[in-house]
N, C-alpha and C positions, 0 to 999 in steps of 0.2 A: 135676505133673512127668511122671509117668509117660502123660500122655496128651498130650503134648508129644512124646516120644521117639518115642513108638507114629506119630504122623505125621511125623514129620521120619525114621523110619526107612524107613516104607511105599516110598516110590519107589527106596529103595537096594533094597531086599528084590526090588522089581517089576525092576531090572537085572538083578540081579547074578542071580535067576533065569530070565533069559531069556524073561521075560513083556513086555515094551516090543514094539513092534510096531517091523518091518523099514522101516518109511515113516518112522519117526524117527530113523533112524540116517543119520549125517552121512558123505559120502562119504570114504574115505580120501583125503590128498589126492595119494599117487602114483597112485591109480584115477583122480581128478577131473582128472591133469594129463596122462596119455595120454589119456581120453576128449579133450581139449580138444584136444591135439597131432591125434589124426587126426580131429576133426572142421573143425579149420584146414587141414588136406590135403585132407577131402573138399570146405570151401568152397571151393578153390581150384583144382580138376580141376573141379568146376560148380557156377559161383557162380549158375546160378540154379535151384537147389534141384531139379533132377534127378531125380527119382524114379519115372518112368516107364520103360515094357517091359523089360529086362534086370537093371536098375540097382533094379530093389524090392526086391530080396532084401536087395542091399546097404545100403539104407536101411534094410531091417528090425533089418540085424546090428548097425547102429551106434546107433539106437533100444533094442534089447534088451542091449548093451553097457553105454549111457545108465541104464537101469530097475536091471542088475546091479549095477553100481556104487554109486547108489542104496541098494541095498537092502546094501550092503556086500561082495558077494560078488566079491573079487577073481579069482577063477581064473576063473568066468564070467564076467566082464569081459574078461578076456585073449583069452580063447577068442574071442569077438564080436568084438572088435577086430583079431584078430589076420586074420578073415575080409576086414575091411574094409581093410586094411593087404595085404595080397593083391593084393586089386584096382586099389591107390590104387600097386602097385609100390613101396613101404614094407618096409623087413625087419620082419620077426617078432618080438617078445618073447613069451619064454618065461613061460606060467605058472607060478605058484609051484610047483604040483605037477609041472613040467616040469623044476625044477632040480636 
């Protein structure tokens, strides 16, 4: 019994201490639905995938936007995004830590 518990507790113990690793954490899904909203803007100012001379920054922003999310971190989400929302003439959303 006791060596029962001992593993079916192990992986709460690994959360709930913040030992799981940033790569398995599932995107929130208001991060995963503005990443999605301006990446349907970026396809649509150039749908063919655009990433040269002026415009790499921008690809970088919405890339590391992409990775932030990812890894859960919504105010770096915002921030990347809100780079690329800039440029695409998109209003701004405020990061959490902005409100």
């Amino acid at each position: 019994m006791f060596k029962t518990l001992t593993l079916g507790a192990i992986p709460a113990l690994v959360l709930a201490a913040g030992l799981a690793s940033p790569a398995l954490a599932a995107p929130t899904p208001a991060c995963a639905d503005a990443v999605r909203e301006v990446q349907t803007a970026w396809n649509a100012m150039y749908p063919m995938a655009m990433q040269q001379d002026g415009h790499q920054g921008i690809a970088d922003a919405l890339r590391l936007a992409k990775e932030a999310c990812n890894s859960g971190d919504v105010v770096k989400t915002q921030q990347y995004l809100n780079v690329v929302r800039s440029h695409l003439a998109m209003p701004r959303h405020p990061a959490p830590h902005d409100l």
